[in-house]
N, C-alpha and C positions, 0 to 999 in steps of 0.2 A: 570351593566351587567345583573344581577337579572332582572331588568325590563324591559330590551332589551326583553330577552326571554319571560317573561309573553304579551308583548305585540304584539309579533309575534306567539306567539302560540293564543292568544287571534282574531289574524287578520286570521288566517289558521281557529280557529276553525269557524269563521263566514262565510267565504268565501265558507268549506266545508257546513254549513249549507244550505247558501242559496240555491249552485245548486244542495241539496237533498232536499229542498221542491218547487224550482220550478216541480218537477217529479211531485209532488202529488197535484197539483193544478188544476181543471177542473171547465170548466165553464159550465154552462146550456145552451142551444137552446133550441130556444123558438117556435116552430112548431105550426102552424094553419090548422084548416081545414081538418087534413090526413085521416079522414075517410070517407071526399068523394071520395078519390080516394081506402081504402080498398076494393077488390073486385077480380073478374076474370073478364079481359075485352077480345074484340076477337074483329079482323078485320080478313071479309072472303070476298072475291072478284079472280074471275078467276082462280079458282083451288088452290088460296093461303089462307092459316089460319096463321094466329098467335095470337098465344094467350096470355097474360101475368095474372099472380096472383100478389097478392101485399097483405100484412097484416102489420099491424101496430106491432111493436115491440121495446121495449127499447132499447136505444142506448146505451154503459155504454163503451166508452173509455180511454186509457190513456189521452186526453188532452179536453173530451167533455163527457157529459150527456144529457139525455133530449130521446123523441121519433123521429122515423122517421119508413119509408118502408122499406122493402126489399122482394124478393119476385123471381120469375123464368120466365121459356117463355117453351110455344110448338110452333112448327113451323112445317107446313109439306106444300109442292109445287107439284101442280098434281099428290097430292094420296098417294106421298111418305114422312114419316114421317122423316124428318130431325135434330129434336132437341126436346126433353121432357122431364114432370118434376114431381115430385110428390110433394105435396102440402106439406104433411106431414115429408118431406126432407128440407122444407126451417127452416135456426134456428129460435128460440124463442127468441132470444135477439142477439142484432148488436152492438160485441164486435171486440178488438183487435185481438182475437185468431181465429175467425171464418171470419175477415173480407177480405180476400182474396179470402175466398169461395164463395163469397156471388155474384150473378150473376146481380141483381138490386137491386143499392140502389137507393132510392128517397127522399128528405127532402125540405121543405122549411124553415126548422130551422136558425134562426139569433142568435148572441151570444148577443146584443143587448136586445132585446123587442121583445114578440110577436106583438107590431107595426108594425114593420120592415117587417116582413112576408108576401109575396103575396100568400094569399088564394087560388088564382087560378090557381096557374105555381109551379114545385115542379122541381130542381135541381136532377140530375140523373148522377147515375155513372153505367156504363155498360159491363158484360164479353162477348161477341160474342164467345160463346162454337166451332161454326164454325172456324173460323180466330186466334182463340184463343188469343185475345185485349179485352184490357181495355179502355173504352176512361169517360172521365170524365164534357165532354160539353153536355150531352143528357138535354133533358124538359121532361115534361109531362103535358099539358094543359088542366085544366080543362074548356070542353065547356058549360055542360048539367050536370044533374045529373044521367044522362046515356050515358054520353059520354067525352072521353078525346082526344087529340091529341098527338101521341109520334113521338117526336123529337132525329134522333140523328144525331150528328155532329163528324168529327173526331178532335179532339186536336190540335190544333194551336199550333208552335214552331220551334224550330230548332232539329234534330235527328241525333245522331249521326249513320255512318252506321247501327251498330249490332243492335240499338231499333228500326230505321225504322219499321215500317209497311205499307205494303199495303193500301193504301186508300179506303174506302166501307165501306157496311158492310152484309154477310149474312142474316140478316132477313131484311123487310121492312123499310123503316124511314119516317117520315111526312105523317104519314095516322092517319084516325080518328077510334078508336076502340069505341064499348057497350059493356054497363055492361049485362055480362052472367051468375053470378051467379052460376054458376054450381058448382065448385068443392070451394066456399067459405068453410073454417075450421077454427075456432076460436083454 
């Protein structure tokens, strides 16, 4: 009877181990390149601007480490300013606590190898301050070392009514931005 119990408390106490240190387990990505893309980029064409920042910043979550981007957007369409952002508002590090705030992220980080990493294409996830969505298919493609492409796409799936969203998106998509420089802040 005695070793009934030692042997079932023995089996609870491992059982509760395990899934307390699955929590605390993080792996590294392994990110290339991202300081070609740190910068203020601008596409300006027909009374439209957009603008985005981007800086490099530590990533430090519950199930990942390692760096990646994150960063804002201005937008304004014949004259009128629609969306802006101050540099010095974006966080210092791309956490759990902040990551819902965070308006662009970008990473080409692999959990893998920095092998694995396309130097030139960086995974993007995106708030539309306008529409107020998320969508988590965007790019960003490095052409030049003055130029990238931003890509975004809506989310592929099935929705149920209440998450629907409208299909779009308030700023541009698939245009080519330059590096402007202007309001870069380390």
């Amino acid at each position: 009877m005695k070793t009934k119990h030692i042997l079932l408390f023995l089996v609870l106490y491992l059982n509760v181990n395990t899934l307390l240190a699955q929590d605390i387990i993080k792996r590294q990505t392994f990110a290339i390149n991202l300081e070609a893309y740190e910068d203020t980029w601008e596409y300006n064409e027909g009374g439209e601007i957009f603008r985005i920042y981007l800086k490099i910043v530590p990533k430090d979550t519950k199930f990942s480490y390692g760096l990646c981007l994150i960063g804002d957007y201005f937008y304004s369409k014949n004259n009128v300013i629609l969306d802006t952002y101050t540099a010095s508002d974006v966080p210092e590090v791309y956490n759990d606590i902040n990551s819902s705030k965070i308006i662009i992220y970008a990473s080409n980080g692999k959990y893998e190898s920095i092998s694995y990493a396309n130097p030139n294409e960086l995974n993007m996830f995106f708030y539309d301050k306008q529409r107020k969505k998320e969508v988590y298919s965007g790019k960003i493609q490095l052409l030049s070392s003055n130029q990238i492409r931003w890509i975004l796409e809506d989310d592929e799936g099935d929705y149920d009514a209440e998450d629907w969203v409208e299909p779009g998106f308030s700023v541009p998509t698939n245009i080519i931005l330059t590096r402007k420089s202007l309001t870069f802040v380390k």
